[in-house]
VOGU-3710 file (C-alpha; in Angstrom, 3 decimals, decimal comma):
1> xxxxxxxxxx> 101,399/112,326/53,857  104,765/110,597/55,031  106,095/110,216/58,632  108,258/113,716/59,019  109,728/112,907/62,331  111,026/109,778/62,586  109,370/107,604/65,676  112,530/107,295/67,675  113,165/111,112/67,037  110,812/111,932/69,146
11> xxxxxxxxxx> 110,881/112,763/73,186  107,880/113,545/74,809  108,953/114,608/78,353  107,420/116,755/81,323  109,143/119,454/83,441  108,323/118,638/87,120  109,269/119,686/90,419  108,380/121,613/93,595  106,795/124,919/92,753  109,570/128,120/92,668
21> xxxxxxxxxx> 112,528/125,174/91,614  112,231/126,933/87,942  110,933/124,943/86,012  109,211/127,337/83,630  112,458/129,455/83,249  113,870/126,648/82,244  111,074/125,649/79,806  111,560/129,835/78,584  115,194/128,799/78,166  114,638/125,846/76,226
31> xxxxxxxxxx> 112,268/127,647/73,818  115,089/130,060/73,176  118,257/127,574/72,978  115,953/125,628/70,161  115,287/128,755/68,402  111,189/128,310/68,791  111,287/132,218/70,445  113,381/135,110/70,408  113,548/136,780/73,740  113,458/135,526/77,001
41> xxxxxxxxxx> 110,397/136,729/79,470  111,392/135,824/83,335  108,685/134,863/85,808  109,034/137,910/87,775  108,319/140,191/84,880  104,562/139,169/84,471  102,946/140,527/88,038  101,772/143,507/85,918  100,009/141,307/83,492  101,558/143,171/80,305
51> xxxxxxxxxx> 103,257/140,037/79,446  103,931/136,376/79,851  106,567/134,076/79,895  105,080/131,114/76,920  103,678/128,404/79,342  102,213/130,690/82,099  100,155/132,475/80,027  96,876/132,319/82,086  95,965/135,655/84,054  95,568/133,745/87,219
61> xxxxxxxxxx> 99,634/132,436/86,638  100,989/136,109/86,095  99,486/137,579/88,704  100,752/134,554/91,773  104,072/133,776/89,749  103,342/130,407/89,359  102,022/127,666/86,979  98,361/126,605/87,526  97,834/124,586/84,052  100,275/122,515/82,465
71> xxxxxxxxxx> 101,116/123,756/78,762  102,592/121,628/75,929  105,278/122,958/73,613  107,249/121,460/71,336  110,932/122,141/69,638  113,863/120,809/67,666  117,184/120,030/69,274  120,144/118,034/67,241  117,232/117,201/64,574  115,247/115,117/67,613
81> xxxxxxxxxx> 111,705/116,737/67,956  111,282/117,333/71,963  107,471/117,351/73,047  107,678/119,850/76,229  104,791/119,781/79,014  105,890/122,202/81,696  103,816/121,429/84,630  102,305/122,844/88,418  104,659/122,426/91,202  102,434/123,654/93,596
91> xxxxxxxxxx> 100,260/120,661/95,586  96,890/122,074/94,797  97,119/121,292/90,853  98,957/117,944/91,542  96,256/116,543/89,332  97,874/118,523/86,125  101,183/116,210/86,736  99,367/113,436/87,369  97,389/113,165/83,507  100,725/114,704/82,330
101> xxxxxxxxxx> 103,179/112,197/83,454  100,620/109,215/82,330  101,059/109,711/78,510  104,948/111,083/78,676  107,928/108,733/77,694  110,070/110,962/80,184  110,813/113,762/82,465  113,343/116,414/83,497  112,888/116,512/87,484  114,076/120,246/88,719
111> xxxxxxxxxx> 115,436/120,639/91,941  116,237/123,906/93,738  119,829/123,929/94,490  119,100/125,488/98,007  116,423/123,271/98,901  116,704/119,833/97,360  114,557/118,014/97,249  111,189/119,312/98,384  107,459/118,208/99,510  106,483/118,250/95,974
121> xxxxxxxxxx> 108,864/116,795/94,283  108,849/114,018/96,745  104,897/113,440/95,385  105,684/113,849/92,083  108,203/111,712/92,198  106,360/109,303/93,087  103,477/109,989/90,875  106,518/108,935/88,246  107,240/105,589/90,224  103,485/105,048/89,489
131> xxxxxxxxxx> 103,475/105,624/85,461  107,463/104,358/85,350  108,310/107,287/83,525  112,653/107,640/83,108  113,702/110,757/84,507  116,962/112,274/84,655  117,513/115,182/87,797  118,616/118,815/86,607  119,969/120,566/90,271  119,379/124,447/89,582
141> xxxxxxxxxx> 119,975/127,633/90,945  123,505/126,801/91,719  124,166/130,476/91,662  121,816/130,991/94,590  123,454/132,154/97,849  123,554/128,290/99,770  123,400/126,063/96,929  124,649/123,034/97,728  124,582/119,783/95,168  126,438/117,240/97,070
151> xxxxxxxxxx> 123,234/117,671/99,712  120,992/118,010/97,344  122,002/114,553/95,583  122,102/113,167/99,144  118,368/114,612/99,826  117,706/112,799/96,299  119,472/109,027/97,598  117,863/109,151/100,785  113,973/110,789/100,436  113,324/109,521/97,299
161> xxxxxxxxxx> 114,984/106,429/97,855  116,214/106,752/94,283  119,915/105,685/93,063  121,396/108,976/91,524  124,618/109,161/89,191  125,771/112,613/88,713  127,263/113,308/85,236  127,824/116,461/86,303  130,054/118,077/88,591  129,688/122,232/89,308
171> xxxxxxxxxx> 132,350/123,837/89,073  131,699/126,928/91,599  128,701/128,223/93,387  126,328/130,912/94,379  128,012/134,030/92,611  131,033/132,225/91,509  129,083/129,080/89,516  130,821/129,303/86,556  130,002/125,886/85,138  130,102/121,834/85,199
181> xxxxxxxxxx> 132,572/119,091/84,481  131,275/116,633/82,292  131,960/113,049/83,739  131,072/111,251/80,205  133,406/113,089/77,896  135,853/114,717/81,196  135,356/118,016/79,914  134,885/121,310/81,857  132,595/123,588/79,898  133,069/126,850/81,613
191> xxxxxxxxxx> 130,948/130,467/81,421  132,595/133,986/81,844  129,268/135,690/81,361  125,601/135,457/82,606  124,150/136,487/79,173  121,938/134,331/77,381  123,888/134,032/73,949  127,039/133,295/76,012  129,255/130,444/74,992  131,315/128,338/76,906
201> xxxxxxxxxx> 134,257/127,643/76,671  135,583/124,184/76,958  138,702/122,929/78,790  140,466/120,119/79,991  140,462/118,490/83,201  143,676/119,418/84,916  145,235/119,227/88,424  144,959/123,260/88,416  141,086/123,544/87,668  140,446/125,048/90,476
211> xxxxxxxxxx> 142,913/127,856/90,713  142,594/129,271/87,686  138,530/129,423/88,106  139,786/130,945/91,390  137,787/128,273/93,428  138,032/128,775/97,337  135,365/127,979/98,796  135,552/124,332/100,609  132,235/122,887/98,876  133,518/124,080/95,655
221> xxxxxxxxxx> 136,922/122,464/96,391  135,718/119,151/97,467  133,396/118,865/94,296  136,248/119,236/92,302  138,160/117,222/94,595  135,738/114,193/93,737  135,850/114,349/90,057  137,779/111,084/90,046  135,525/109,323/92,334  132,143/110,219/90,928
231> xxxxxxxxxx> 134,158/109,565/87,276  134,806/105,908/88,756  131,539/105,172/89,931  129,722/106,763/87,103  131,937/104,122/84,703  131,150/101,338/87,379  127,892/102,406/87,834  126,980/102,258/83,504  129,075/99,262/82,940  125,969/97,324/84,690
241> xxxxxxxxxx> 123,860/98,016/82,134  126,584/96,207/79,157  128,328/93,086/80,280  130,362/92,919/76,800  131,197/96,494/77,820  132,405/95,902/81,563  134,202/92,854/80,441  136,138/94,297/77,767  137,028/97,179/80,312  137,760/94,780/83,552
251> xxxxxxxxxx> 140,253/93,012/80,959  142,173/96,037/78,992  141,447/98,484/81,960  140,861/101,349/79,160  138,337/103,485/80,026  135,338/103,543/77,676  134,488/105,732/75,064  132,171/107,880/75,587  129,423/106,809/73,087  129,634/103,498/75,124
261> xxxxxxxxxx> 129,168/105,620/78,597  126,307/107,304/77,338  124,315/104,450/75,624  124,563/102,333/78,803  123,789/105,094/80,752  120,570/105,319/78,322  119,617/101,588/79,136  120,174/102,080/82,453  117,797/105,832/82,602  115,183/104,109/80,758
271> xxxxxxxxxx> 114,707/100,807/82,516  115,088/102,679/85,724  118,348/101,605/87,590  119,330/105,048/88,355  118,658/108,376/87,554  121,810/110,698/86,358  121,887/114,088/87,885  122,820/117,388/86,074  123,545/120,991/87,566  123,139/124,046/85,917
281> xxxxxxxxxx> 121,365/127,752/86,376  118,873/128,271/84,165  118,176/132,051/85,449  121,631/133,105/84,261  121,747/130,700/80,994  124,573/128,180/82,135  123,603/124,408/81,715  120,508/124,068/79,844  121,938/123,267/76,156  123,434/120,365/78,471
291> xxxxxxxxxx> 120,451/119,676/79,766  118,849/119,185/76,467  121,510/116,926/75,305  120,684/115,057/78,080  117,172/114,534/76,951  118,264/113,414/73,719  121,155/111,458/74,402  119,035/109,678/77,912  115,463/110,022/77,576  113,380/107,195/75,555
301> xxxxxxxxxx> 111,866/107,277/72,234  108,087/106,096/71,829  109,967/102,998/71,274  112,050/102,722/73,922  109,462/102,119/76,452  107,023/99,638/77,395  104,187/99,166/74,746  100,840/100,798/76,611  98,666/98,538/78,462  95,017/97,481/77,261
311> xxxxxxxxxx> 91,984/96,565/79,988  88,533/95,157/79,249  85,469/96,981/80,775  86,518/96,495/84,357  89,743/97,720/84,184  91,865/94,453/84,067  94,806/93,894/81,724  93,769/91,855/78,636  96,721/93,185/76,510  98,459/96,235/74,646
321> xxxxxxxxxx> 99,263/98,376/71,798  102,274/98,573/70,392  103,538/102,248/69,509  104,012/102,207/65,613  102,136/104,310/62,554  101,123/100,607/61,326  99,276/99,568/64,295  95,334/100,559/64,372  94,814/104,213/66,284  94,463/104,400/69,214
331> xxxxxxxxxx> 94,596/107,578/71,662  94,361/108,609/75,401  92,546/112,308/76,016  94,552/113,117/79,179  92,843/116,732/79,140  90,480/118,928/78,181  90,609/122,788/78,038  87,824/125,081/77,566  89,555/128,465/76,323  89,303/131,115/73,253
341> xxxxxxxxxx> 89,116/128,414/71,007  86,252/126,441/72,569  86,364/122,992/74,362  90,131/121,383/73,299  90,900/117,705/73,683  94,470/116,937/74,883  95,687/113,410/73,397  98,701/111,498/72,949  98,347/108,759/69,783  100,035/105,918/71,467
351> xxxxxxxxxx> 99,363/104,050/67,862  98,013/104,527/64,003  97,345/107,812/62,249  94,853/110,231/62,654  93,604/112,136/59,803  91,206/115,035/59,804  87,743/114,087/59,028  87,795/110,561/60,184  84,885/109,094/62,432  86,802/107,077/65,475
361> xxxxxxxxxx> 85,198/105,608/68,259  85,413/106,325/72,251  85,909/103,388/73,667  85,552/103,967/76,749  82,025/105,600/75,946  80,658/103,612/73,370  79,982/106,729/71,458  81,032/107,886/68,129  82,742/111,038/67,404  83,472/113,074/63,915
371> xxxxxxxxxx> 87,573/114,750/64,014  87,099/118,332/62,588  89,609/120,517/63,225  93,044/119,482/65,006  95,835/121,436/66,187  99,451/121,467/67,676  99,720/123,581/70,697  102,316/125,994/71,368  100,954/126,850/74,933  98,238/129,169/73,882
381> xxxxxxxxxx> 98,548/129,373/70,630  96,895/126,716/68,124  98,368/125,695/64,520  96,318/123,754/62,209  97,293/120,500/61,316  95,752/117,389/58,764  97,039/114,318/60,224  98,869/113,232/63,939  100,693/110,090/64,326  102,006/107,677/67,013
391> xxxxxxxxxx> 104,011/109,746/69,253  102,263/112,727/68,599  100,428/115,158/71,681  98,081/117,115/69,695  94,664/119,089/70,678  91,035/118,265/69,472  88,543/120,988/68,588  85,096/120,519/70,330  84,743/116,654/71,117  80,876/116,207/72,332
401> xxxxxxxxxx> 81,712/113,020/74,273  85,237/112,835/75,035  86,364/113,676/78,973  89,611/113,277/80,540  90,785/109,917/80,810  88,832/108,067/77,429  90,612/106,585/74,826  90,116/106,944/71,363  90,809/104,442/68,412  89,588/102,907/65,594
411> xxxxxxxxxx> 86,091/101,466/65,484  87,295/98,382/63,728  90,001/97,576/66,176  88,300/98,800/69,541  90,482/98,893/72,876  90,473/100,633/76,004  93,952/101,947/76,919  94,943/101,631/80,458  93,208/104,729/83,130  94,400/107,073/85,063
421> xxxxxxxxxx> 94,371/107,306/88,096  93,016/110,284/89,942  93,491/112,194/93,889  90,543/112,284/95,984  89,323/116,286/96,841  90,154/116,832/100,219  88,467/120,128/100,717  85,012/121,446/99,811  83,162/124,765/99,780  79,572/126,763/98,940
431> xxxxxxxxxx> 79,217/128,226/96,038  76,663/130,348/94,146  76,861/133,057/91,591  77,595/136,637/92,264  74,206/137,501/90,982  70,793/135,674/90,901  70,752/136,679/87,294  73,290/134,333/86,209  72,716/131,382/87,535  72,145/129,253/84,540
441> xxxxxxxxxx> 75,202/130,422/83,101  76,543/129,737/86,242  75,754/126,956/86,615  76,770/126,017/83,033  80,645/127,500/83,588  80,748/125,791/86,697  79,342/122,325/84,621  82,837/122,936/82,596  84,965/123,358/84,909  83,972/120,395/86,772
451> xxxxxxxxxx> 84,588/118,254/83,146  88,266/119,599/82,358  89,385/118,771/85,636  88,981/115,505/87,478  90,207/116,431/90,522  86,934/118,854/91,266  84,001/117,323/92,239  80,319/118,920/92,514  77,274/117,933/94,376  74,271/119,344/95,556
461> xxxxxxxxxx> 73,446/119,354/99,394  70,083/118,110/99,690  69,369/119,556/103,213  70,936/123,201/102,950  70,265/123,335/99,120  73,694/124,220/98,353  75,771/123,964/95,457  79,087/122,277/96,976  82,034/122,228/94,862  85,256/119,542/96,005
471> xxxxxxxxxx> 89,068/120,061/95,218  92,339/119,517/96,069  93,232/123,061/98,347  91,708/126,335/98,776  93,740/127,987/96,195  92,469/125,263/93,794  88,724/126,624/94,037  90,143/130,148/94,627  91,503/129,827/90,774  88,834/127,651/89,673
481> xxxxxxxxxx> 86,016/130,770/90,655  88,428/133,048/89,026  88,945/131,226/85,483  85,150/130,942/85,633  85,447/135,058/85,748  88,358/135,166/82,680  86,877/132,443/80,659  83,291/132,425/80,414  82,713/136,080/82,339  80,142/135,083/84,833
491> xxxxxxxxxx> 81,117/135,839/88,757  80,833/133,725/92,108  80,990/133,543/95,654  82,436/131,006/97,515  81,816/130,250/101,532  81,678/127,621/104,584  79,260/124,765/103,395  76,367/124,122/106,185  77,686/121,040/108,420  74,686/118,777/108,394
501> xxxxxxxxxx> 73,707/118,584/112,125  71,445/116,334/113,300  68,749/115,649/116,595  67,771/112,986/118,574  66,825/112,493/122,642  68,228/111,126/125,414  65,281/110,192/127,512  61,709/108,761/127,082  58,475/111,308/127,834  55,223/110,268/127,472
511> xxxxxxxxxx> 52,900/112,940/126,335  49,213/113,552/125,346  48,204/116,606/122,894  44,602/117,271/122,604  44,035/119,378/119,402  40,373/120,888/119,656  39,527/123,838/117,520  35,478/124,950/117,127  34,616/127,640/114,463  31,049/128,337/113,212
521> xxxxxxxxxx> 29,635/124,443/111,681  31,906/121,682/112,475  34,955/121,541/114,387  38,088/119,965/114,631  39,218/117,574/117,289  41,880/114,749/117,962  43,505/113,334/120,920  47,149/111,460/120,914  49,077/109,906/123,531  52,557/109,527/122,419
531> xxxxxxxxxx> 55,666/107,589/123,574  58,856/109,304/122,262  62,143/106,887/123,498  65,689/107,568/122,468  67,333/104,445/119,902  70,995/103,755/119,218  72,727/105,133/116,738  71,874/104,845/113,039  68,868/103,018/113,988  66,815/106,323/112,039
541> xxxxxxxxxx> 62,724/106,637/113,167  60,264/103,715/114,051  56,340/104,328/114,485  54,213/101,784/115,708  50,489/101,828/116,440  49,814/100,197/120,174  45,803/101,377/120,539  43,782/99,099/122,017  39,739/99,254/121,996  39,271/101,586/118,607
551> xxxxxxxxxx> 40,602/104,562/120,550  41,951/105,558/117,238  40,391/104,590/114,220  42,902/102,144/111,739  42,181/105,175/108,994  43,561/107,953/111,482  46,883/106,366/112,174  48,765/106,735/109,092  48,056/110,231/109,700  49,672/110,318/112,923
561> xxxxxxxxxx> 53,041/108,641/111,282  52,753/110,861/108,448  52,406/113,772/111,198  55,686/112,879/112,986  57,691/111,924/109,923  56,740/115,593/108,827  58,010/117,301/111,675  60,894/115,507/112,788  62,478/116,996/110,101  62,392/120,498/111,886
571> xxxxxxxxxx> 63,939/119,675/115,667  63,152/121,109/118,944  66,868/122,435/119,520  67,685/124,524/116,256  65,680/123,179/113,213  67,902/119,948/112,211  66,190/116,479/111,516  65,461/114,780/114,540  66,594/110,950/114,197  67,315/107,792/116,626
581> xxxxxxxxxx> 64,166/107,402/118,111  61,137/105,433/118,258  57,669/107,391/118,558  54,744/104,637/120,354  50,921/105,733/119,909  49,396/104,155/122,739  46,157/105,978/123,171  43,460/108,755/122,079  40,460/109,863/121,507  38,086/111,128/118,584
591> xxxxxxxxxx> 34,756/112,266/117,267  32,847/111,216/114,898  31,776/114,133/113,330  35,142/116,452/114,594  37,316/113,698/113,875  39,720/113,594/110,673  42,954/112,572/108,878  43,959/115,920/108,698  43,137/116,874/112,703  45,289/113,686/113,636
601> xxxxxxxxxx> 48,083/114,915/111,312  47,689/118,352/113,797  47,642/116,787/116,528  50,515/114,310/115,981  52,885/117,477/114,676  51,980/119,183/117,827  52,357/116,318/120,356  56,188/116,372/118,828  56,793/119,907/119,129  55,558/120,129/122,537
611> xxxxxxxxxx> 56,967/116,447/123,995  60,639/116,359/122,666  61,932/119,431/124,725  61,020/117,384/128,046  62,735/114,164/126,294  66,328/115,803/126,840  67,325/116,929/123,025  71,106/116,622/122,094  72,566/117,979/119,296  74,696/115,592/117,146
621> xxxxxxxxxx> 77,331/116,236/114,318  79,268/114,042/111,645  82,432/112,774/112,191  85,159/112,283/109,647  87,533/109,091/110,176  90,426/110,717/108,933  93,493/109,870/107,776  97,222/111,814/108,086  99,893/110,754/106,883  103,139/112,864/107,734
631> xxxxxxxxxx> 107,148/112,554/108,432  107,828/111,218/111,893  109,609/114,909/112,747  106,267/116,664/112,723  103,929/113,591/114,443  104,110/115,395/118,006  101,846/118,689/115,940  100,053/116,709/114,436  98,265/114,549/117,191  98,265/118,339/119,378
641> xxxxxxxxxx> 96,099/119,767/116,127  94,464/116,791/115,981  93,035/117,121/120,061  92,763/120,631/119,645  90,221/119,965/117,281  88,480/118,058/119,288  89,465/115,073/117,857  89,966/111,223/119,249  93,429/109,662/117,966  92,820/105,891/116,878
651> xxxxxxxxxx> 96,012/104,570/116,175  99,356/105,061/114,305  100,569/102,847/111,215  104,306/102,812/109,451  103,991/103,984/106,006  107,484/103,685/104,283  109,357/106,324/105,639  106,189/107,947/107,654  103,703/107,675/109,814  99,725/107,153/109,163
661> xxxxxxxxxx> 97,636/108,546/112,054  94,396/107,739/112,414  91,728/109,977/114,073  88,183/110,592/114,406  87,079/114,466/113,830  84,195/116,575/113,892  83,507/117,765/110,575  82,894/121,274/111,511  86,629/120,954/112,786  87,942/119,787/109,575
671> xxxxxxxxxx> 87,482/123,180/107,631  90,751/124,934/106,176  92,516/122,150/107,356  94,564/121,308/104,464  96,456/124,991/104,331  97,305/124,271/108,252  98,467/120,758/108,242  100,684/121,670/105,181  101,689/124,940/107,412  102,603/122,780/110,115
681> xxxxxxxxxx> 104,485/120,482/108,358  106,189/122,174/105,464  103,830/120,818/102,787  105,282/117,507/103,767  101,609/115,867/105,239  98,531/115,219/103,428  95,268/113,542/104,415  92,173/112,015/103,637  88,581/111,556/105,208  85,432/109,658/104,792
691> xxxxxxxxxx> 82,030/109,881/106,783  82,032/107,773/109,780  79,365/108,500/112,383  77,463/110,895/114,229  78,333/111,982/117,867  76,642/114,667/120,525  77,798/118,099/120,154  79,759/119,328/123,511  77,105/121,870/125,204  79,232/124,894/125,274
701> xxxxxxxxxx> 79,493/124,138/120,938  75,772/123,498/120,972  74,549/126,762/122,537  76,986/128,227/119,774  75,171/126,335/117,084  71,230/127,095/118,575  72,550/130,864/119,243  73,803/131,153/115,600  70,735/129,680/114,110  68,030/131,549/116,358
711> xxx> 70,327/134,792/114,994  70,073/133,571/111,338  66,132/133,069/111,834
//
């Protein structure tokens, strides 16, 4: 079957921005504008969970008003086919824009027009820096009571250290936004009502635009004050791109048209020069048409951008793939969604066709797998289709091999198209099911989870027995428990992981344990005399065997070592594995008939139990080298949290435009921490940590720790 949307008719883009900036109303708005839906379902209309608006359609979405799970949707606009992904805003499900962004050609960046430009978007932005995505900048909620879009293009020049060229001018604010002045054609396109089949009207740009919109407010008069200005260096600012273009205009001095303006503009948006800003309110329907002219008229085709990168097995470059129906398939699976429908493979065919039934090959896998059924998604809803081509996002149905992040192509042409990259989880908690019933299918759900998203991590704790489960944020896990409850009905609890404590001593004892025991027949008997001495740190448990004379037969000792390696793992203090120290045998005695492995074994247990509390028994804990790297305005609360916690500050390091602190930190400190530093610092911080070392626990925290564990027992 023929091509039905020409190649460079298509736009795959992403909506991105800081959570609450509105990007899903404006998603809602697009869907309607296009003519893909009907009505128009606001965000604040779903907290009863009797409806949705089309991309938040997940329980877990209506009920917090936000979007957890980025949803593809596609639509027509001026006969170009626009492939939609409206994605997270909030930090936790950063990992959503990250697999998003890697396999889009473009994206609309929302900004609140109160705000600016906020934590978020800051870290998506630069998640888009990463995959050099174009993006054009849509400043909403200019009806909002303090909107402000000369700031917020400011915020825009100077956080994100971008170059922005507005093309738009508003024409009012807050309750009096009644439009924007195009700086490509020099048009005002003006809106008397806030309903959402209201047209605007067009007019020209005259001296009196401002009086007769009845324009008084100073911001409002200075924007339209700088029309000329911003038309200048918009024209100045495009002409870069075309050097037939600014010539021809530096020598006539006519301005140019505006199909010249807007395909330099294009060059420029796509190779990355600068990013043109729009304004608009997509709440009360003003701007969005615009902003989907935008996308057609700015944002690259397939073609338009680089040709995707190939790597050999290690990840280096060795080549690419150009994006064209003629070129072998190949496909990246940038996520996978268990739902109603069963496991569903997210791809994007960089190149080739796929047609239902064929056998292709995961590359990435070595493993073969067999295309049955594939589908189109409209958020939640899935429509059939026979064949996806270059350009195309489609779904999968049931892939046995395929996880996020594989590529998929044809086993004659085999490639591996370049990864993704993927956040560390910063935060980790217990969990176990509701029941003890269900823990298979527990433990299956949670098995699923853990493969559609990259960002969670599992592991088992081999000393508490735990099932630990990693992620980016508490609400993260909170969500991930509760889709486990909507999507495969099986409940679970979630709590404080065990820190893993450990022993050791502090001083050498010397001790001798008789064990002598006499029952009807033979008895048992064994003497020891032990040497228990403290070793440095990381140095683990040495035995060594210093009898003279036969005092302890050669076949007895390995039951002595075997003895203390046994019980070291329950310590004196409150049960944790005793370590750093060196245990000497130096003497005993035996008898021949009384005499055994297993009695030495006794003995050697007992001489432990009984010698270590006289050897002065610390408690130690692990400590997390960690990482935080935050705005210079909030450095001052962070070192404070950092002492309160009874960490040790390292050092500082310049990271672009912040600072990197460096600290060493009790584990047990480092719980919840994520929800406080971002409390602390407007969502503007984040951090990392790895293992380093183990230190003593303070006394007045130890007697907390042996009080709480004697309770527990």
């Amino acid at each position: 079957m023929p091509r039905q949307t020409p190649l460079s008719d298509i736009r795959n883009i992403g909506i991105i921005a800081h959570v609450d900036a509105g990007k899903t109303t404006t998603t809602e708005r697009i869907l309607y504008y296009t003519g893909r839906k009907h009505t128009i379902i606001d965000v604040h209309e779903t907290k009863d969970l009797k409806t949705s608006t089309t991309t938040d359609y997940m329980e877990q979405e209506q009920k917090r008003g936000i979007t957890i799970q980025s949803a593809a949707v596609s639509a027509f606009w001026r006969e170009k086919k626009i492939n939609v992904i409206d994605t997270p805003g909030h930090v936790d499900f950063t990992i959503e824009v990250n697999r998003s962004l890697r396999v889009l050609d473009g994206a609309v960046v929302v900004f609140d027009g109160v705000a600016g430009v906020e934590p978020q978007s800051e870290t998506n932005w630069r998640l888009a820096d990463n995959y050099n995505v174009p993006r054009i900048c849509y400043v909403n909620k200019m009806d909002r009571s303090g909107a402000n879009f000369q700031r917020c293009v400011g915020m825009i020049r100077s956080r994100l250290n971008a170059r922005p060229v507005c093309i738009q001018v508003p024409l009012g604010s807050e309750d009096n936004f009644r439009g924007m002045v195009d700086l490509v054609e020099m048009k005002a396109y003006v809106w008397f009502s806030d309903d959402k089949d209201a047209k605007w009207e067009t007019w020209e740009i005259t001296d009196d635009l401002a009086s007769k919109l009845n324009l008084t407010v100073k911001e409002d008069l200075d924007n339209v004050a700088s029309i000329p200005a911003l038309r200048a260096e918009l024209v100045d600012t495009a002409l870069e791109q075309d050097d037939a273009a600014m010539e021809a205009y530096l020598e006539s001095g006519e301005e140019p048209s505006p199909d010249v303006l807007r395909a330099c503009l294009r060059k420029g948006t796509i190779s990355g020069a600068f990013t043109p800003v729009l304004c608009g309110s997509s709440y009360k329907n003003k701007g969005v048409c615009q902003v989907l002219d935008a996308v057609v008229d700015l944002l690259p085709a397939p073609t338009d951008v680089e040709a995707i990168k190939t790597v050999d097995e290690d990840g280096n470059p060795n080549g690419e793939r150009l994006s064209s129906d003629d070129a072998p398939f190949s496909a990246l699976a940038f996520k996978v969604l268990n739902d109603t429908y069963g496991s569903m493979t997210f791809i994007r065919v960089y190149s080739g066709v796929l047609t239902k039934g064929m056998s292709i090959l995961n590359s990435t896998r070595g493993k073969r797998e067999k295309i049955g059924r594939m589908v189109e998604m409209f958020a939640k809803d899935a429509n059939p289709i026979e064949e996806a081509r270059a350009g195309d996002i489609i779904a999968l149905v049931s892939l046995q091999e395929t996880e996020t992040g594989d590529t998929l192509c044809d086993a004659a042409h085999p490639v591996i198209l370049e990864r993704m990259r993927f956040p560390d989880p910063v935060i980790s908690v217990s969990v176990e099911p509701k029941t003890k019933g269900e823990q298979e299918k527990f433990s299956i759900a949670l098995g699923k989870m853990v493969r559609a998203d990259p960002s969670l991590r599992l592991e088992t704790d081999r000393e508490t027995g735990q099932t630990i489960l990693r992620g980016m944020g508490e609400l993260h896990l909170e969500v991930t428990l509760d889709r486990m409850r909507t999507e495969f009905g099986v409940e679970g609890n979630m709590g404080k992981p065990q820190v893993a404590y450990r022993e050791t001593i502090t001083k050498p004892v010397e001790y001798t344990y008789t064990h002598k025991k006499q029952t009807g027949g033979s008895g048992q008997f064994a003497e020891v005399k032990i040497i228990f001495e403290p070793l440095e740190r990381g140095a683990g448990f040495t035995f060594k065997d210093e009898t003279v004379g036969g005092s302890v037969p050669r076949e007895y000792v390995p039951s002595v070592g075997k003895g203390l390696e046994m019980q070291k793992e329950d310590g004196v203090l409150a049960g944790y594995p005793t370590v750093d120290f060196s245990a000497r045998l130096v003497d005993g005695k035996y008898h021949d008939v009384d005499s055994n492995a297993l009695t030495f074994e006794i003995a050697a247990k007992a001489c432990f139990r009984e010698a270590l509390p006289k050897a002065g028994p610390i408690l130690l804990e692990p400590v997390m080298k960690v990482e935080i790297v935050t705005p210079e305005d909030y450095l001052g609360d962070v070192i404070g949290d950092v002492n309160r916690r009874r960490g040790t500050v390292l050092g500082q390091l310049e990271r672009g435009s912040n600072i990197a602190v460096e600290a060493n930190v009790p584990l047990n400190e480092m719980f919840g921490y994520i929800g406080q530093l971002r409390g602390m610092t407007s969502g503007r911080a984040s951090y990392s940590m790895e293992f380093s070392h183990y230190e003593p626990v303070p006394r007045n925290v130890t007697d907390e720790i042996v009080a709480g564990r004697n309770k527990a027992a």
